[in-house]
SEFIZA-3560 file (N, C-alpha, C; in Angstrom, 3 decimals):
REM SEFIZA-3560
<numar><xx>87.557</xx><yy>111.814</yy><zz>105.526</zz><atom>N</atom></numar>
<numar><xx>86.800</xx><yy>112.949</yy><zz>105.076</zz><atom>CA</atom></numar>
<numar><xx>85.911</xx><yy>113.486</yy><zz>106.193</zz><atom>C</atom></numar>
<numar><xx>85.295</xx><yy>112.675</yy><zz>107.106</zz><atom>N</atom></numar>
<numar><xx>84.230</xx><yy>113.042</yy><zz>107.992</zz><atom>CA</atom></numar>
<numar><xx>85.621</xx><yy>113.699</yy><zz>109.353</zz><atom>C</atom></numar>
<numar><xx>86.734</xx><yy>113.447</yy><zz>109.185</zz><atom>N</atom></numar>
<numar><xx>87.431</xx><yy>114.327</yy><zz>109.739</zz><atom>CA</atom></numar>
<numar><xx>87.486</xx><yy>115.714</yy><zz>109.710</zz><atom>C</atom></numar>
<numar><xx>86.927</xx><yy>116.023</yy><zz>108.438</zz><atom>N</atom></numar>
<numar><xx>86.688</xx><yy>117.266</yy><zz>108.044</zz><atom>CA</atom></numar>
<numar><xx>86.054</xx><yy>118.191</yy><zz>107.142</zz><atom>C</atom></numar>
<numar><xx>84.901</xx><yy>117.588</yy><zz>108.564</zz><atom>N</atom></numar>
<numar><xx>83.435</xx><yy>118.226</yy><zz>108.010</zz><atom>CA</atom></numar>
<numar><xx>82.690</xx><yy>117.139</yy><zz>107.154</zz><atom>C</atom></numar>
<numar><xx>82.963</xx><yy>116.709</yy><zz>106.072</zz><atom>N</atom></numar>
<numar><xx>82.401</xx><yy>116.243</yy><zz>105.154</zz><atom>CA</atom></numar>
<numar><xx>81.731</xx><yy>114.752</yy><zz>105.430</zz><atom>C</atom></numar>
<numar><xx>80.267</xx><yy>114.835</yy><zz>104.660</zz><atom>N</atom></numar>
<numar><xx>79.263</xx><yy>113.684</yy><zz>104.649</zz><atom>CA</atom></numar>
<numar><xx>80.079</xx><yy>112.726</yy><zz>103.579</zz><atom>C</atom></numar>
<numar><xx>79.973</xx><yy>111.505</yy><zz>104.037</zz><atom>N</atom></numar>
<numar><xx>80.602</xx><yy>110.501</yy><zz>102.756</zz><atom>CA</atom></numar>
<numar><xx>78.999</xx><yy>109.625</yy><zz>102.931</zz><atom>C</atom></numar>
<numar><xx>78.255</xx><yy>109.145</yy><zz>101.891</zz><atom>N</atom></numar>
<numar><xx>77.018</xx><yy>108.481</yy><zz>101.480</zz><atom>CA</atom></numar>
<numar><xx>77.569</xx><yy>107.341</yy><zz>101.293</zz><atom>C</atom></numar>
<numar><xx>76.817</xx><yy>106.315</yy><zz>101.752</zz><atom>N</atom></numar>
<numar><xx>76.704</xx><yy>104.548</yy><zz>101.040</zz><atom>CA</atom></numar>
<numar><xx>77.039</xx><yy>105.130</yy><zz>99.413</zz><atom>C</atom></numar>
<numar><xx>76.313</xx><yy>106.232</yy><zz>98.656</zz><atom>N</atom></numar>
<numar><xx>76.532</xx><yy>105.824</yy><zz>97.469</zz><atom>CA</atom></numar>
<numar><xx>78.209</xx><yy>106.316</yy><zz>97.108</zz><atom>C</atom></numar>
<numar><xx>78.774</xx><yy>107.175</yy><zz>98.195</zz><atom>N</atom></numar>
<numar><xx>80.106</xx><yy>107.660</yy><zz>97.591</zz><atom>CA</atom></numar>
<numar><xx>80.856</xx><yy>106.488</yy><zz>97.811</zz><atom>C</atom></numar>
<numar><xx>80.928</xx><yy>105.389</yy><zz>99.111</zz><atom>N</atom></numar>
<numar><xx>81.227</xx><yy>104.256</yy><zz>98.971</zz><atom>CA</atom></numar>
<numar><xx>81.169</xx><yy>103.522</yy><zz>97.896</zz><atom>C</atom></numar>
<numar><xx>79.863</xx><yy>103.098</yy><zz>97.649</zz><atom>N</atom></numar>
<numar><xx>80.146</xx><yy>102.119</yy><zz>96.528</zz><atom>CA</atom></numar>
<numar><xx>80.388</xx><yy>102.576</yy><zz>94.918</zz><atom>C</atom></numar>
<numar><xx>80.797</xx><yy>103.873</yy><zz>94.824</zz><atom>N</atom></numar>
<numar><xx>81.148</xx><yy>104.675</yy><zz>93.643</zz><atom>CA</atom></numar>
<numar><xx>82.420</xx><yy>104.429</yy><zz>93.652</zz><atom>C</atom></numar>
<numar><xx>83.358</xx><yy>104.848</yy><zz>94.912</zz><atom>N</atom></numar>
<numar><xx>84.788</xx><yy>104.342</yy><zz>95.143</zz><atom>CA</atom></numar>
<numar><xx>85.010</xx><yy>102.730</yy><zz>95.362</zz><atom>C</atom></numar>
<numar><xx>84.386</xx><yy>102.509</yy><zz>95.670</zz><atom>N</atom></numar>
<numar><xx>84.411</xx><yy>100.309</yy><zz>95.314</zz><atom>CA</atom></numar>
<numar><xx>84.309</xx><yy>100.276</yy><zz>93.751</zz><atom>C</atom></numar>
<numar><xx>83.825</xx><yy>100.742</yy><zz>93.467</zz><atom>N</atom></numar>
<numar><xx>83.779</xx><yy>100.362</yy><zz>91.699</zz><atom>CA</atom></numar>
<numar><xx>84.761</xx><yy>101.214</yy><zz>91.024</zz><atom>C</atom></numar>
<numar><xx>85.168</xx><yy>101.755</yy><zz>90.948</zz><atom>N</atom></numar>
<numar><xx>86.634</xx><yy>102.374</yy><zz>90.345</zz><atom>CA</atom></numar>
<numar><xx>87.708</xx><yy>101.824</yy><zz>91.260</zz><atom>C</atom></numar>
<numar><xx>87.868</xx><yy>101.422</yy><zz>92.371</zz><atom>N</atom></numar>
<numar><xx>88.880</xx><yy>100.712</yy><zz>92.852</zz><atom>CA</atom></numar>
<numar><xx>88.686</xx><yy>99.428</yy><zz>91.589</zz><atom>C</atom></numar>
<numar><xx>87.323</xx><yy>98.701</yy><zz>91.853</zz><atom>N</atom></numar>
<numar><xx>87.605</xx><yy>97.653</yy><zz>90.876</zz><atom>CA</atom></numar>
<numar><xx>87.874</xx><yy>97.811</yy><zz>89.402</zz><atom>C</atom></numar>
<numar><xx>87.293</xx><yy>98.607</yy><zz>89.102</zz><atom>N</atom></numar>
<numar><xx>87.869</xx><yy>99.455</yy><zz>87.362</zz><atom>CA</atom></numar>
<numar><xx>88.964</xx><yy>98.849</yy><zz>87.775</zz><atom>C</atom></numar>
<numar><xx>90.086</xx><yy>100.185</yy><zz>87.980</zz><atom>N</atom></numar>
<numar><xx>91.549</xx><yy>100.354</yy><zz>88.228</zz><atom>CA</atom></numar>
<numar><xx>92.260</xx><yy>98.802</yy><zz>88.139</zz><atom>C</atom></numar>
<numar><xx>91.753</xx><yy>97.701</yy><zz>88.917</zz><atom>N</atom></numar>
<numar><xx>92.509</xx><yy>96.369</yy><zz>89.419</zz><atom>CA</atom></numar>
<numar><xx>92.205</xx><yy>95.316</yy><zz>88.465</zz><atom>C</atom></numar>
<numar><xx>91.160</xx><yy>95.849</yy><zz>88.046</zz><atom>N</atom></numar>
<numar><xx>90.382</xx><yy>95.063</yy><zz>86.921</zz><atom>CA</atom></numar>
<numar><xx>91.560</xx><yy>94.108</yy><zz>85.844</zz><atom>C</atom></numar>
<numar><xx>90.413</xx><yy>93.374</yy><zz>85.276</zz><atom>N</atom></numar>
<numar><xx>91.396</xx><yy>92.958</yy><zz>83.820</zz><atom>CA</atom></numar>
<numar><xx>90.885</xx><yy>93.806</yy><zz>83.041</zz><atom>C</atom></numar>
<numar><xx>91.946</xx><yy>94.023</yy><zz>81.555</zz><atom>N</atom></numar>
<numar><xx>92.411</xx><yy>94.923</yy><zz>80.694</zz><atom>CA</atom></numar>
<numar><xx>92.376</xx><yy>96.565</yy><zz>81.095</zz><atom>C</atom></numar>
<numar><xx>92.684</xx><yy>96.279</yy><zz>82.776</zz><atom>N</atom></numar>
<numar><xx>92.882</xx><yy>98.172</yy><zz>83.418</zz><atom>CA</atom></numar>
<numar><xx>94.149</xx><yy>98.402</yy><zz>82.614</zz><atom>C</atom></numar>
<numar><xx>94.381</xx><yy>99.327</yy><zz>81.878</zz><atom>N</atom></numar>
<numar><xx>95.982</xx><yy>99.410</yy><zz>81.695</zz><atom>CA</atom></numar>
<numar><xx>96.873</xx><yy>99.979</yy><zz>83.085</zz><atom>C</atom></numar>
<numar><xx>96.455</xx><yy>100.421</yy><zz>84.171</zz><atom>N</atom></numar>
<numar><xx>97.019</xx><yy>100.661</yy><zz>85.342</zz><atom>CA</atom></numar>
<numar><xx>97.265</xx><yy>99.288</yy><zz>85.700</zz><atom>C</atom></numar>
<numar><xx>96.043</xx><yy>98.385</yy><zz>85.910</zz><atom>N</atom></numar>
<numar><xx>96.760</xx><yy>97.094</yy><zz>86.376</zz><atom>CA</atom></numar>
<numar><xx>97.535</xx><yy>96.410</yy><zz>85.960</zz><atom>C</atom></numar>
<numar><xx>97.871</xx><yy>96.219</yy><zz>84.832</zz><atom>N</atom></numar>
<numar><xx>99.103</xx><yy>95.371</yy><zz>83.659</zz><atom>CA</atom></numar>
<numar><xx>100.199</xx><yy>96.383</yy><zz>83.663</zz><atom>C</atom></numar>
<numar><xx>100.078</xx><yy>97.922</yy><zz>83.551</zz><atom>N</atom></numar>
<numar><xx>101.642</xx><yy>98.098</yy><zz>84.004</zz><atom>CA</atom></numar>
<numar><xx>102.425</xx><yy>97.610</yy><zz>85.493</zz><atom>C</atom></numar>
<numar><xx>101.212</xx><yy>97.656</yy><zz>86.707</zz><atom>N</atom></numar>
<numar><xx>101.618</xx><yy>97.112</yy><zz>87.658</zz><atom>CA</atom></numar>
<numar><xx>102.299</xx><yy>95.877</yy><zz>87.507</zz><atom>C</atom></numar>
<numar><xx>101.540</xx><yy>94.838</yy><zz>87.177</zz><atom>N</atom></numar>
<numar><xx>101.548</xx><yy>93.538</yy><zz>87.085</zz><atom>CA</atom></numar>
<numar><xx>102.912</xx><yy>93.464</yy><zz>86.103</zz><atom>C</atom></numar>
<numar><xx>103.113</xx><yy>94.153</yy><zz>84.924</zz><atom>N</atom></numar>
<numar><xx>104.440</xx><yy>93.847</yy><zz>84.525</zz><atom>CA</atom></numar>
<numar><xx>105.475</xx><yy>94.565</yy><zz>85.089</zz><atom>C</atom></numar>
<numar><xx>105.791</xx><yy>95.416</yy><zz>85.704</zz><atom>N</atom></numar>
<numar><xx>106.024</xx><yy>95.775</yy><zz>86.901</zz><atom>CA</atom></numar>
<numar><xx>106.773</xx><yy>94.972</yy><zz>88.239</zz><atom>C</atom></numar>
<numar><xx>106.053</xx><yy>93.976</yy><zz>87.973</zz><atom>N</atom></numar>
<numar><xx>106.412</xx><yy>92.739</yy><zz>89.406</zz><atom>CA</atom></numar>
<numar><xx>105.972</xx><yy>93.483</yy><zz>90.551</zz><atom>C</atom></numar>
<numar><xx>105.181</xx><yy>94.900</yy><zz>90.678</zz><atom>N</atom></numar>
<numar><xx>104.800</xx><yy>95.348</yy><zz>91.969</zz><atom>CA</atom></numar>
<numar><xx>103.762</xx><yy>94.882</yy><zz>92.944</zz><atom>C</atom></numar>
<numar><xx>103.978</xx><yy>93.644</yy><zz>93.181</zz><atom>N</atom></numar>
<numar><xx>102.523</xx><yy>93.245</yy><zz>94.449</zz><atom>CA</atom></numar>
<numar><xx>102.195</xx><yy>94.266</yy><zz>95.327</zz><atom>C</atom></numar>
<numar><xx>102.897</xx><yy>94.974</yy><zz>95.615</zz><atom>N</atom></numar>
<numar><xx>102.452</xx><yy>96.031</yy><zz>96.986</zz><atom>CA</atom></numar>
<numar><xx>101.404</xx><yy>96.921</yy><zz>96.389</zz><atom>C</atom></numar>
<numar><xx>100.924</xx><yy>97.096</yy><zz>94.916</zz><atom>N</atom></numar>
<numar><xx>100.251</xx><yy>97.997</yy><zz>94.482</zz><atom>CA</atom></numar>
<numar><xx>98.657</xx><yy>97.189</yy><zz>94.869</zz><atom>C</atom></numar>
<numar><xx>98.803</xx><yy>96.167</yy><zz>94.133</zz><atom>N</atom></numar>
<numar><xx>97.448</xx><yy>94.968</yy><zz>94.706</zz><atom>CA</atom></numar>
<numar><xx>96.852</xx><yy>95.178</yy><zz>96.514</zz><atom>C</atom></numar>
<numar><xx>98.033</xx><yy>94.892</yy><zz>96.717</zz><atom>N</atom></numar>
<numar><xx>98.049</xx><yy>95.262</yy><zz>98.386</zz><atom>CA</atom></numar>
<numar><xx>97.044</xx><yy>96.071</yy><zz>98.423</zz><atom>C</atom></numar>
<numar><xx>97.948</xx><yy>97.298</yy><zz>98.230</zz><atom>N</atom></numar>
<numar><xx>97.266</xx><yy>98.569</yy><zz>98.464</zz><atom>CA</atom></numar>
<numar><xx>95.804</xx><yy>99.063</yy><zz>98.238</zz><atom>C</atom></numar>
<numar><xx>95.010</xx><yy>98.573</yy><zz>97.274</zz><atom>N</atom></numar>
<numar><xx>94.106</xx><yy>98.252</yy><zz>96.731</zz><atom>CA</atom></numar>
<numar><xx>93.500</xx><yy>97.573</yy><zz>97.589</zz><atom>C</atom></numar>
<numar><xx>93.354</xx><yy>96.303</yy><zz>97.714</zz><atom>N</atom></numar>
<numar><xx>92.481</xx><yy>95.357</yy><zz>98.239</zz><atom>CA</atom></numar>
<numar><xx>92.066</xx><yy>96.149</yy><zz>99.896</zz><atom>C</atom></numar>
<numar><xx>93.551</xx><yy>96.534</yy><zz>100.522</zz><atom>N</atom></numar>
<numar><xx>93.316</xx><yy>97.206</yy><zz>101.626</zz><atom>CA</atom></numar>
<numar><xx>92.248</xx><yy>98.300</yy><zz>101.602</zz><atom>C</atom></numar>
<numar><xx>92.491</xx><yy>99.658</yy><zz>100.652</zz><atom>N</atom></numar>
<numar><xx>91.540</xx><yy>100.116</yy><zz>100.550</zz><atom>CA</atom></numar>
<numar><xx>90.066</xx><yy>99.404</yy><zz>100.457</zz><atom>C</atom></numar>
<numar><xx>89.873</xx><yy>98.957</yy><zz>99.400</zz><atom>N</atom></numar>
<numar><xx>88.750</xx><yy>98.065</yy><zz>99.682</zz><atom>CA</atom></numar>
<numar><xx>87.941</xx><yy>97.498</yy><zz>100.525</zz><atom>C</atom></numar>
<numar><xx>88.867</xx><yy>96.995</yy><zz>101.549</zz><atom>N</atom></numar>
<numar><xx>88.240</xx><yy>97.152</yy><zz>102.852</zz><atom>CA</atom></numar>
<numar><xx>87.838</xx><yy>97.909</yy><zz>103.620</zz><atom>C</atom></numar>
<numar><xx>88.630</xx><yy>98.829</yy><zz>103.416</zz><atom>N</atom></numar>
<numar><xx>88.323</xx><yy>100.191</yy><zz>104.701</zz><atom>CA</atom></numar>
<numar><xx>87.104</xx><yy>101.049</yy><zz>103.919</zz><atom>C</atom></numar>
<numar><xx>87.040</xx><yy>100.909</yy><zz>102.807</zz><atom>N</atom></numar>
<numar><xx>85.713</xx><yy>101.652</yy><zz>102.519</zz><atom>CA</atom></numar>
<numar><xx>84.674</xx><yy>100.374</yy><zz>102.336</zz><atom>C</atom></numar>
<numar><xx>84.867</xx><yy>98.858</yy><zz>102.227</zz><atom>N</atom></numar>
<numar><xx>83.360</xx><yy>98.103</yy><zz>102.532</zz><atom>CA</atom></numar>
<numar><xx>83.293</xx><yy>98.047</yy><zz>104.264</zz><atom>C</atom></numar>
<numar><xx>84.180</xx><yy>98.498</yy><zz>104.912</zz><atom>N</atom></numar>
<numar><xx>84.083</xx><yy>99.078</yy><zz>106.416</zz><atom>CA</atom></numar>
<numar><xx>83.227</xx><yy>99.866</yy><zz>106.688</zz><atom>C</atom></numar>
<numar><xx>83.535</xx><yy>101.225</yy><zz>105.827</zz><atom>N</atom></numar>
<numar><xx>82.895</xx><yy>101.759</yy><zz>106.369</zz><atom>CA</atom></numar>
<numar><xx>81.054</xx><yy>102.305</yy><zz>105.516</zz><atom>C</atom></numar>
<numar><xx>80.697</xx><yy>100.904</yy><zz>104.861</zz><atom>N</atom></numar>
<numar><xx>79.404</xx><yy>101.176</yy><zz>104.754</zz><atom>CA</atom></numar>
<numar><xx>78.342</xx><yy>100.401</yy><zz>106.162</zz><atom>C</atom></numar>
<numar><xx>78.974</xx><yy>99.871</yy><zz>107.323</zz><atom>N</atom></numar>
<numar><xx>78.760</xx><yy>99.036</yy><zz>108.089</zz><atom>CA</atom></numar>
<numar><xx>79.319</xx><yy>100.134</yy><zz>109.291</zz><atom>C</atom></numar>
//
């Protein structure tokens, strides 16, 4: 986002950390279709994010 133009805040961080965790959560219904699913790469994908935005409050 700061690619273009735009301010991202500690709080837009940890607003997107907490709906990442919503989403992955137990009883997410996104996460149990995954999970029945057999899709690990979706978890992946997730956790990765996760990082790159507790990255970039640091």
């Amino acid at each position: 986002m700061t690619a273009h133009g735009a301010e991202i805040t500690a709080e837009d961080v940890e607003l997107a950390l907490q709906t990442v965790e919503r989403v992955a959560g137990e009883g997410s219904e996104p996460a149990e279709l995954w999970d029945d699913a057999d899709e690990p790469e979706w978890r992946e994908s997730l956790e990765d994010l996760s990082e790159r935005l507790r990255a970039a409050l640091w």
